[in-house]
C-alpha positions in Angstrom: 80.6 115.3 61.6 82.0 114.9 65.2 85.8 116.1 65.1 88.5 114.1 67.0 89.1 116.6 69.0 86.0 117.2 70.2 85.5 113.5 71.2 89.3 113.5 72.7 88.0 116.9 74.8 84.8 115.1 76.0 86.7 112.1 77.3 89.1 113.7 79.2 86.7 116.2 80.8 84.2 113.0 81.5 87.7 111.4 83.4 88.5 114.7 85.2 84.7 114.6 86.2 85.0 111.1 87.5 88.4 112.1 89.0 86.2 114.7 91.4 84.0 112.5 93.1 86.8 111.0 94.7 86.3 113.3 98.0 89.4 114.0 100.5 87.0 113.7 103.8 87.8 115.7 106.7 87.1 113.8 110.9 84.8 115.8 112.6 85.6 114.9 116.0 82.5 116.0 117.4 80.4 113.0 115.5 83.2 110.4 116.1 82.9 107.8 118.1 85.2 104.4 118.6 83.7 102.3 121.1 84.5 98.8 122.2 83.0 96.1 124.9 84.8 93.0 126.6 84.0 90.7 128.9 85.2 90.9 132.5 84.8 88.4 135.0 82.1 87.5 133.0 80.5 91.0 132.4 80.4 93.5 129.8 82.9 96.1 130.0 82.3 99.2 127.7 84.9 101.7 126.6 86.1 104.2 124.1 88.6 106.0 122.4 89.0 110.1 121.0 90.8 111.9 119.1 91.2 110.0 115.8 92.6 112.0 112.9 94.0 111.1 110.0 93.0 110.9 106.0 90.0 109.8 104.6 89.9 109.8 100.8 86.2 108.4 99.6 84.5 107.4 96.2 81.7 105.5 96.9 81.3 105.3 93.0 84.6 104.0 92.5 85.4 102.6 95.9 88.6 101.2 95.1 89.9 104.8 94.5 89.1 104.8 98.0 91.9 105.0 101.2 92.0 105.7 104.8 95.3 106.5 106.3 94.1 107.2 110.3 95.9 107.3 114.1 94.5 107.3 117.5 95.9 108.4 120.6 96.2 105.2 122.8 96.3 107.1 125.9 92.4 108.3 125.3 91.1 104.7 126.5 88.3 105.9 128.8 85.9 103.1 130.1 84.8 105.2 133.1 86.7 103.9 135.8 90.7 106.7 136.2 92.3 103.2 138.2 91.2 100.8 135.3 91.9 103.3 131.9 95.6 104.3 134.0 96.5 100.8 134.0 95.1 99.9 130.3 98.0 103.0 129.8 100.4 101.0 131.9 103.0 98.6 129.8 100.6 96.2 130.7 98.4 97.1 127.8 98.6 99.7 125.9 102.2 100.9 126.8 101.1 104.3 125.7 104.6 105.8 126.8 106.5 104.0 124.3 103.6 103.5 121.7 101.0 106.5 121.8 99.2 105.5 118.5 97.1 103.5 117.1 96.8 103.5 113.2 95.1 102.2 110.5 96.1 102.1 106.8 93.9 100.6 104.4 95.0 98.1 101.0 91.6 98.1 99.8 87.9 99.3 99.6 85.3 97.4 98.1 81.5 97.4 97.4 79.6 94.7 98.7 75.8 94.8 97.7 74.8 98.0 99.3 77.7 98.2 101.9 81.5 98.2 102.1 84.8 96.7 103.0 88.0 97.8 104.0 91.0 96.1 104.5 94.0 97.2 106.2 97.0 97.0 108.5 96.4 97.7 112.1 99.0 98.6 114.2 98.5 98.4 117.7 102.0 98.2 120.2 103.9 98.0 117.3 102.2 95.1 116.1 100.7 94.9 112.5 98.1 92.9 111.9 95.4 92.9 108.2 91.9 93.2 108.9 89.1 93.8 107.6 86.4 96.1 108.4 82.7 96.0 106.8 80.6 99.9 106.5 78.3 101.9 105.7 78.1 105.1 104.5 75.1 108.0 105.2 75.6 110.8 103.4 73.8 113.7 105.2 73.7 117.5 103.7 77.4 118.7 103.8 78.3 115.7 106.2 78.2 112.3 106.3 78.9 109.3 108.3 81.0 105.9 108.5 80.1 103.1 110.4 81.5 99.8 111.2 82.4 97.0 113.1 84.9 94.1 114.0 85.9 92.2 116.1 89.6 91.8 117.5 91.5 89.5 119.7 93.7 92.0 122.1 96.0 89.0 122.9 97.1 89.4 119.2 98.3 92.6 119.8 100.2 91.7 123.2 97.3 94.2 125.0 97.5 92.3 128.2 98.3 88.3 128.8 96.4 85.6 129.0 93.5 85.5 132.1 90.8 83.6 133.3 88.9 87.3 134.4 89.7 89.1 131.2 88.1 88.3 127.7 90.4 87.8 124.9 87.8 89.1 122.5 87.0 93.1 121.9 84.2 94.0 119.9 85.0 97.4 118.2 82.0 99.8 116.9 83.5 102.6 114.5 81.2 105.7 114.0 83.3 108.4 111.9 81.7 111.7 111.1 82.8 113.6 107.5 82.6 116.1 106.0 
């Protein structure tokens, strides 16, 4: 016969168990990328940001266990062109004097089919704004990878005024490396 105890130990080992896939994930910079394009004058304008940092906490068993707590520096805009990223620093955009970060802090993580979701507050010039952002993950031996996309309007976020030259629309690609 099966004692209480034994049945009470069982269960809460099996919850500590399922308490440890929950994984604190650590950036490795050197697989991260955060790219975006935009239109100007009617072309495609790449760029990218560095430096992103932050915490990553990741079941993707129990995904809603799941958070992301990140920053970016505003100043690392780099689309290849020094006149072009200094004034995306300028107050004109990014104002990366009086707000050097960009972060993200998530509300929720779900599983849909065989990808994910996360929503979250991005805050951009001090402006907060909920999005959401589909994923994947790859898992790869001792490191793994997170990519997604969305897209974002950068007059929402008072990054530059309105133009006839400039696109409002920014498409954002997300590759974060784990481990």
């Amino acid at each position: 016969m099966i004692s209480y105890r034994a049945v009470l130990t069982f269960l809460i080992l099996a919850g500590v168990t399922g308490v440890q896939a929950q994984e604190k994930l650590s950036v490795i910079k050197e697989m991260t990328e955060i790219s975006f394009d935009i239109k100007n004058f009617g072309l495609k304008v790449n760029g990218s940001f560095s430096g992103l940092e932050g915490e990553i906490i990741f079941d993707e068993a129990l995904p809603a266990s799941s958070s992301f707590n990140v920053k970016l520096p505003a100043n690392s805009v780099n689309t290849n062109n020094k006149s072009r990223d200094k004034h995306l620093r300028s107050d004109d955009y990014f104002d990366v004097e009086k707000y050097p970060l960009i972060t993200f802090k998530s509300v929720s993580v779900t599983k849909t089919g065989d990808n994910y979701e996360v929503k979250g507050k991005l805050t951009i010039k001090n402006t907060t704004k909920e999005v959401v952002i589909p994923f994947t993950y790859e898992k790869v031996t001792g490191t793994g990878k997170l990519k997604g996309q969305l897209m974002l309007n950068r007059r929402d976020y008072k990054v530059g005024k309105s133009s006839w030259v400039l696109g409002d629309e920014v498409k954002v690609y997300l590759e974060v490396g784990v481990r």
